[in-house]
C-alpha positions in Angstrom: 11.5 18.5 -3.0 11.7 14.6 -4.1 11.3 12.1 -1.4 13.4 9.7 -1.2 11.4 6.2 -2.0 12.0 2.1 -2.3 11.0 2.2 -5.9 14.5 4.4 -6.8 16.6 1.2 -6.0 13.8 -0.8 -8.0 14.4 1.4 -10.7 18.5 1.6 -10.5 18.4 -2.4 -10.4 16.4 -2.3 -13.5 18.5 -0.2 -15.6 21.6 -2.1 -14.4 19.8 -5.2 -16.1 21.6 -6.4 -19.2 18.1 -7.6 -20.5 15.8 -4.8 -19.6 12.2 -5.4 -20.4 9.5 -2.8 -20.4 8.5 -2.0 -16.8 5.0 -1.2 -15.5 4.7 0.5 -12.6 1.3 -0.2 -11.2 -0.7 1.5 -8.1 -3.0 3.8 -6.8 -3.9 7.5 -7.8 -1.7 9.8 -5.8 1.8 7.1 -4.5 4.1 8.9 -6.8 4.3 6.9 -9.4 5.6 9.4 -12.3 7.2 11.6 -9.6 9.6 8.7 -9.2 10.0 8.0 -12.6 10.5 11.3 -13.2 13.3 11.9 -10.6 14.9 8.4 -12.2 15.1 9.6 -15.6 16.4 13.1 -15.2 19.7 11.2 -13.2 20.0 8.1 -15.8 19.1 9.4 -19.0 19.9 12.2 -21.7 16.8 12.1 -23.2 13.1 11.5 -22.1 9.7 11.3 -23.9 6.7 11.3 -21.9 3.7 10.6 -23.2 0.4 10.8 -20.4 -2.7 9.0 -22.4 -4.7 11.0 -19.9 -3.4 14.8 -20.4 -2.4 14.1 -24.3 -5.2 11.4 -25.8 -3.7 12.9 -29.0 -0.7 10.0 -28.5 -4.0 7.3 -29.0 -2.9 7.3 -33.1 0.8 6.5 -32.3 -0.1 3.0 -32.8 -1.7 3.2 -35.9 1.0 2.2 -38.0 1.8 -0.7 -36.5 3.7 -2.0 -32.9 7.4 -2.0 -34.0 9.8 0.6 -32.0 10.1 2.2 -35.4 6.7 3.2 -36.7 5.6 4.1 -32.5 8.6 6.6 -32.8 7.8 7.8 -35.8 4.4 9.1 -35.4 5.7 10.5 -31.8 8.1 12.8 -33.7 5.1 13.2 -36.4 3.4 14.5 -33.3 5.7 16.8 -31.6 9.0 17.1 -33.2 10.6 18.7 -30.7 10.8 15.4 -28.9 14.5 13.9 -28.7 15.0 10.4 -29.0 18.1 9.2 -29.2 19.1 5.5 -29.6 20.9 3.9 -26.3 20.3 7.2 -24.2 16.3 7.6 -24.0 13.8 6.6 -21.7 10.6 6.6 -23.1 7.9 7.0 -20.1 4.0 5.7 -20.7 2.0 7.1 -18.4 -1.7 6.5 -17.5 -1.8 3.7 -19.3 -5.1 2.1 -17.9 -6.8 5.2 -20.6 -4.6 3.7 -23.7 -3.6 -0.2 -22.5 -3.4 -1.2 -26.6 0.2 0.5 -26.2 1.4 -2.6 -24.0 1.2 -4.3 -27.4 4.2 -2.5 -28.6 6.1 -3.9 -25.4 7.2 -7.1 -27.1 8.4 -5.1 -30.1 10.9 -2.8 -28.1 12.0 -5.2 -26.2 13.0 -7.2 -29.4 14.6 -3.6 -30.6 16.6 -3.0 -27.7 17.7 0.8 -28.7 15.3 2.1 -26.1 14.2 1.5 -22.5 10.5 1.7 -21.7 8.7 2.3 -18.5 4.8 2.6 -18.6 2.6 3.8 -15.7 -1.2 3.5 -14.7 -3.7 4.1 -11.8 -5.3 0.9 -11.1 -8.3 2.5 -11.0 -10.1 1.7 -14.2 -7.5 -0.4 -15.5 -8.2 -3.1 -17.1 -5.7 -4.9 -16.2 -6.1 -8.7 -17.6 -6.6 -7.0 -21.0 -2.9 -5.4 -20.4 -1.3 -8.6 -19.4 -3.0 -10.7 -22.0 -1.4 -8.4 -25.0 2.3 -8.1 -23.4 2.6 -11.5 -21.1 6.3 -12.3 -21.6 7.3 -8.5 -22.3 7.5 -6.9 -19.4 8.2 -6.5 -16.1 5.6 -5.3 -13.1 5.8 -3.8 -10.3 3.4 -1.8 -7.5 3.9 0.9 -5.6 2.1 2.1 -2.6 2.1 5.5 -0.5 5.2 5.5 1.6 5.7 3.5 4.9 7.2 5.0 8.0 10.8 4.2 6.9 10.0 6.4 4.0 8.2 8.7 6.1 11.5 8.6 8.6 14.0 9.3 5.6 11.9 12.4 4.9 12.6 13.4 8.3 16.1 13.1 8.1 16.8 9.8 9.9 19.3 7.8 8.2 19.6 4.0 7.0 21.9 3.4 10.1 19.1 5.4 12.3 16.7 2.2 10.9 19.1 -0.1 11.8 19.0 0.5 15.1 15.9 0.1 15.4 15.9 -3.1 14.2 19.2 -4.1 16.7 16.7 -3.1 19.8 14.1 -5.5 17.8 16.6 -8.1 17.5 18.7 -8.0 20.7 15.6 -7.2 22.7 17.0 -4.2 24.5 14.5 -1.4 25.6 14.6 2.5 23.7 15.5 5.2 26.1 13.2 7.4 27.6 14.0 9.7 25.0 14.3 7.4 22.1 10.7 6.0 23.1 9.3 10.2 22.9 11.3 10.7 19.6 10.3 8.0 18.3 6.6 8.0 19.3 5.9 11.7 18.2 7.5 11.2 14.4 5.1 8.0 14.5 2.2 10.1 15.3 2.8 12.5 12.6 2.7 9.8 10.1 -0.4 8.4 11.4 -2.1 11.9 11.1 -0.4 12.4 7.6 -0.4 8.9 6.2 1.9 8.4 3.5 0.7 10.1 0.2 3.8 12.2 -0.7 1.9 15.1 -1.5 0.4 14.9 1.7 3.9 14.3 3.4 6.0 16.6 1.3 4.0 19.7 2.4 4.3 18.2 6.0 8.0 18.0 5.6 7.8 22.1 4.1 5.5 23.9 6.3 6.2 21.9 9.2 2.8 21.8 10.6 -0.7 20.0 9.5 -2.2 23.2 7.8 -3.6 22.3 4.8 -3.0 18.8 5.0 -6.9 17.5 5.7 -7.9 19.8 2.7 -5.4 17.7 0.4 -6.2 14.5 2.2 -9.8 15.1 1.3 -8.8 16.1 -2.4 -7.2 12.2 -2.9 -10.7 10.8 -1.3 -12.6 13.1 -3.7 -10.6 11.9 -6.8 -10.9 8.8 -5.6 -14.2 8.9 -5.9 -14.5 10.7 -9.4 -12.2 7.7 -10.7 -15.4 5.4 -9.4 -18.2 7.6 -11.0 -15.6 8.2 -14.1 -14.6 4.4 -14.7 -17.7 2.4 -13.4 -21.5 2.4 -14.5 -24.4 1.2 -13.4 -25.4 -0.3 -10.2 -22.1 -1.0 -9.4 -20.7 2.9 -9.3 -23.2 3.6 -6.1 -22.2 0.3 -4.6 -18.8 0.8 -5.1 -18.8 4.6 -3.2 -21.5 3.1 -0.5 -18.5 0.2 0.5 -15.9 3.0 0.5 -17.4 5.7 2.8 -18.9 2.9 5.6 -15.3 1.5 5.8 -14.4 4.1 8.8 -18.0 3.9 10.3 -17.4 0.2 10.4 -14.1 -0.3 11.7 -15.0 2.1 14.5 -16.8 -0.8 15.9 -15.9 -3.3 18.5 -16.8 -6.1 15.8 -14.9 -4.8 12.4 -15.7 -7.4 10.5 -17.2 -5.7 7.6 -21.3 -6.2 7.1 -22.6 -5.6 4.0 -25.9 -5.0 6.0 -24.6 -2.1 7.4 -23.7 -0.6 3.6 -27.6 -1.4 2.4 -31.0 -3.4 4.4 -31.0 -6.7 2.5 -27.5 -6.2 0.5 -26.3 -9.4 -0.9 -23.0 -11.1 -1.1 -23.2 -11.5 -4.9 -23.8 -8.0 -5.3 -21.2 -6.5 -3.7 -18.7 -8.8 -3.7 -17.4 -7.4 -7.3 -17.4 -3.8 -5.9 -15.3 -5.1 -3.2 -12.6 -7.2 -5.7 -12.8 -3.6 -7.9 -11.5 -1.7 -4.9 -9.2 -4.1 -3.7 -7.5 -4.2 -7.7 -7.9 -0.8 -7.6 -5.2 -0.5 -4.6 -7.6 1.7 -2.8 -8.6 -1.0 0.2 -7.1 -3.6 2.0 -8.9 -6.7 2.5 -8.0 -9.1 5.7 -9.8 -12.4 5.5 -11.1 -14.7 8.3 -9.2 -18.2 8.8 -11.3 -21.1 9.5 -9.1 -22.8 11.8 -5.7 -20.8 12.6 -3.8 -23.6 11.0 -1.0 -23.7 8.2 -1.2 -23.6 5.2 -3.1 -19.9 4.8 -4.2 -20.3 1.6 -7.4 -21.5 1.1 -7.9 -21.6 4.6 -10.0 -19.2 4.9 -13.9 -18.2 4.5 -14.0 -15.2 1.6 -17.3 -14.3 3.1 -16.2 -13.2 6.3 -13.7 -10.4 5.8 -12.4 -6.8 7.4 -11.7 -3.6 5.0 -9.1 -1.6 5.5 -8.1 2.2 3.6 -4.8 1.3 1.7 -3.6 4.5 3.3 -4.1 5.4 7.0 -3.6 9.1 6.6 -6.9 8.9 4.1 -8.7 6.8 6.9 -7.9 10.2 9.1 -9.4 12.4 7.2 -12.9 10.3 7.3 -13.2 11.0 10.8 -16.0 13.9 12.7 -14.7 17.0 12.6 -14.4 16.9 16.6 -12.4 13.8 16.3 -10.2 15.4 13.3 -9.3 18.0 15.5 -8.5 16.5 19.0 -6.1 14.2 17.0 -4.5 17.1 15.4 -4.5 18.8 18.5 -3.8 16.2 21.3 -2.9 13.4 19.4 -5.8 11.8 20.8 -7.2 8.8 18.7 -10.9 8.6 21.0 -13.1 6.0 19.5 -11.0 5.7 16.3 -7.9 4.4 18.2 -8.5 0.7 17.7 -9.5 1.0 14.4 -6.4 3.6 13.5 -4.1 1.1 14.8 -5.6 -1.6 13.2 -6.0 -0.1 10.1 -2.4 0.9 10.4 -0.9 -2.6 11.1 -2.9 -4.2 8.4 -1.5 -1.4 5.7 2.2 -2.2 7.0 1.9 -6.1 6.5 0.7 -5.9 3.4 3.4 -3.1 2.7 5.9 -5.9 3.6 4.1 -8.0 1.0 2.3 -10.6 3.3 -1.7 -10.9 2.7 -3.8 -10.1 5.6 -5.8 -12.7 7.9 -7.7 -12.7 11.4 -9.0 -15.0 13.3 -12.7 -15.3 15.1 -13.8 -18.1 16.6 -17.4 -19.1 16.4 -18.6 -18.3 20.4 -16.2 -15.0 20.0 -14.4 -16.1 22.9 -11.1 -16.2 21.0 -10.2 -13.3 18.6 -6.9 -12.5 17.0 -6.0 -9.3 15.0 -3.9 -10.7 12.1 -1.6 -13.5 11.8 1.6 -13.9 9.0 3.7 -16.8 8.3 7.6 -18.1 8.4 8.9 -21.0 6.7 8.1 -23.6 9.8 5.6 -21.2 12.3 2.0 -19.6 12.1 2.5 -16.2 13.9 -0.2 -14.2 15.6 0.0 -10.4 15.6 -1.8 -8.6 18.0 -2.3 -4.5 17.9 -2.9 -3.2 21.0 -3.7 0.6 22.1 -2.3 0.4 25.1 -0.6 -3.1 27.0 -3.6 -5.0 28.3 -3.0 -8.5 29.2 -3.5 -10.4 25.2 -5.8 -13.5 26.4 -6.4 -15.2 22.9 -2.9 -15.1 22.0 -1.8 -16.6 25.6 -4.5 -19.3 24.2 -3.0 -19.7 20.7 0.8 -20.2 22.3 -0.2 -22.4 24.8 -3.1 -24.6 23.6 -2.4 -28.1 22.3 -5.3 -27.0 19.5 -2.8 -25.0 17.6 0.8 -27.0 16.9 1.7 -24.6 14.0 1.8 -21.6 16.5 5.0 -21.9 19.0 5.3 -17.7 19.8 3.3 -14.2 19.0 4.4 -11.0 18.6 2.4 -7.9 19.8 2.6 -4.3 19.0 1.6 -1.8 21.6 1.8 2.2 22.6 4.9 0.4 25.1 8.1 -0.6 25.0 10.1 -4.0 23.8 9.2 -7.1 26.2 9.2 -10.9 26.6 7.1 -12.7 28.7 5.3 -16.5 27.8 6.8 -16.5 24.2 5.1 -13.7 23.5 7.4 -10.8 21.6 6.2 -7.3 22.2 7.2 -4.0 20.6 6.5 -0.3 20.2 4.1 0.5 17.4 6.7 2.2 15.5 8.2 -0.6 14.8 5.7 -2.5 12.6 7.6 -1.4 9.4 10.3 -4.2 10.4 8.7 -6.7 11.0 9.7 -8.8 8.1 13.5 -8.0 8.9 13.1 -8.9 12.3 11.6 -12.5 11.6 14.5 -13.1 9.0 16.8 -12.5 12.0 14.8 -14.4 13.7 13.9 -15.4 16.8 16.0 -15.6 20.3 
């Protein structure tokens, strides 16, 4: 069964382009990258070669030749020449490009042909990416792709676009769900934090219509994961690398989530981990949300790179890190126990940056003023506060109301409650984090 996902209009815009330039899809193992692709081509085009660098390093001497459309074709056909490719009507599909990037040289060259479209595909993990953009800057186009966000996750249930409208209307209006809206709604939401949003993982939700089987494949994706770190990195780095990734859940479980590199290893350095950090963070596997220095436009650059919180890119991969005994009571009673601040956190920061903003929190110095993560409009600095439950939000009372901070004028909070307004303070259910963008282009009442 193919999901339905935000890269199909992506890729229907593309091909509707006059001036179609090679497209890289980049992101992390296991979003559904060539699925997509795959589902795209089969409804747009008669013919389509794929070649996986990966599965077939054969394709490596397509090259060899030369760059031009003609001599990469070719040698394809040398190779297998059962392969159709037909001028105007073929899509010719790159995948796992990070293990053959020299083929992005050829980009410039079929775009100058123009008799075939080009889409290339690649795990950021070991991808050298600079090296790809340096040999086809000009030639192409990029986009990422990340596991599906619960409006995906609600298509795949059968909820409709008009369904996600309404949602946003209640955001916008702010009119309370129903009773049985707010249970409808809140279950589903569970179910995607328990799953997260790896297709595979949600496609044999969607099938068998139960969790069986899901933890197994969610700690399949970890494992590969991992075997992309020992298979791509060498040296010190490779065991620094894993030792960040596994303390991420250990650390976020705490009341203070800033992430300590003391914690990884006694005496770890800055130096030496920051690199393994940047790796994971290319790689699309983490999250990083930064500390501000003062919560103050602008953002950039206003804030300390040294003080930081990691976050799993997917939530549903975060899940399956937990103790067995907390694995199953959220399984079984949908009960988050120690985990629940960090699950909601970790949540939140993987729908912002889903949205496309970068992630920041605030701490001040005493602690005596804390905020979860805080986004931008054109003319405010808004404050974002994830709550469990609805406790009274004392730092971002202070951020509204203090005379310290002119750039903030409102906050919005997102709790395991209903829609509110009280002391310009914006609150909505959790489930409704996917719209938050929408809702500030609406804007506020």
């Amino acid at each position: 069964m193919y999901l339905k996902r935000k890269i199909d209009r992506i890729l229907e815009e593309w091909k509707a382009s006059p001036d179609r330039k090679p497209l890289i899809i980049k992101g992390a193992r296991q979003v559904g990258k060539t699925r997509s692709v795959r589902h795209f081509a089969e409804k747009e085009y008669k013919s389509i070669v794929e070649i996986n660098f990966f599965e077939e390093p054969k394709y490596n001497v397509i090259v060899r030749d030369g760059y031009s459309a003609d001599d990469i074709i070719r040698n394809i056909t040398l190779l297998d020449p059962r392969k159709k490719i037909i001028p105007g009507e073929t899509l010719i599909f790159f995948d796992e490009i990070q293990k053959f990037p020299d083929i992005c040289t050829s980009f410039k060259f079929f775009r100058q042909d123009g008799r075939y479209d080009v889409i290339a595909s690649g795990s950021l993990l070991g991808t050298s990416y600079n090296e790809i953009e340096s040999i086809s800057v000009g030639s192409k186009i990029d986009k990422e792709m990340k596991s599906m966000d619960f409006e995906e996750f609600l298509w795949a249930n059968g909820y409709s676009e008009k369904n996600i409208e309404e949602i946003l209307t209640h955001m916008v209006e702010g009119c309370p769900f129903s009773d049985a809206e707010m249970t409808a709604f809140g279950h589903i939401f569970m179910d995607y934090v328990i799953t997260g949003g790896m297709p595979e993982i949600v496609d044999m939700y969607i099938t068998n219509g139960h969790f069986g089987g899901v933890y197994d494949a969610q700690q399949q994706i970890v494992n590969d994961y991992r075997e992309d770190v020992r298979k791509y990195v060498t040296g010190l780095d490779q065991a620094r690398i894993l030792n960040v990734f596994d303390k991420i859940p250990v650390q976020l479980a705490k009341d203070n989530k800033k992430f300590q590199l003391s914690k990884v290893k006694s005496g770890a350095r800055f130096k030496d981990y920051w690199g393994c950090i940047d790796w994971l963070d290319t790689a699309g596997v983490i999250n990083i949300c930064y500390c501000l220095n003062t919560p103050e436009l602008p953002i950039k650059g206003n804030y300390d790179d040294k003080k930081y919180k990691l976050y799993y890119c997917d939530t549903g991969l975060l899940v399956s890190q937990l103790d067995e005994e907390a694995q199953e009571d959220l399984r079984v009673n949908q009960n988050l126990g120690v985990y629940k601040g960090a699950m909601y956190e970790n949540l939140a920061g993987e729908a912002l940056v889903k949205q496309g903003y970068d992630l920041y929190y605030y701490k001040r110095k005493d602690s005596t003023l804390e905020e979860d993560f805080f986004i931008r409009s054109r003319d405010d600095l808004i404050p974002v506060e994830i709550k469990a439950g609805n406790n009274v939000s004392r730092s971002l009372r202070e951020l509204i109301k203090s005379e310290k901070y002119p750039d903030i004028h409102y906050g919005i909070k997102f709790i395991s409650g209903n829609i509110g307004h009280e002391n310009n303070i914006y609150t909505f259910p959790l489930f409704c984090l996917f719209l938050l963008k929408r809702y500030l282009k609406k804007g506020i009442r």
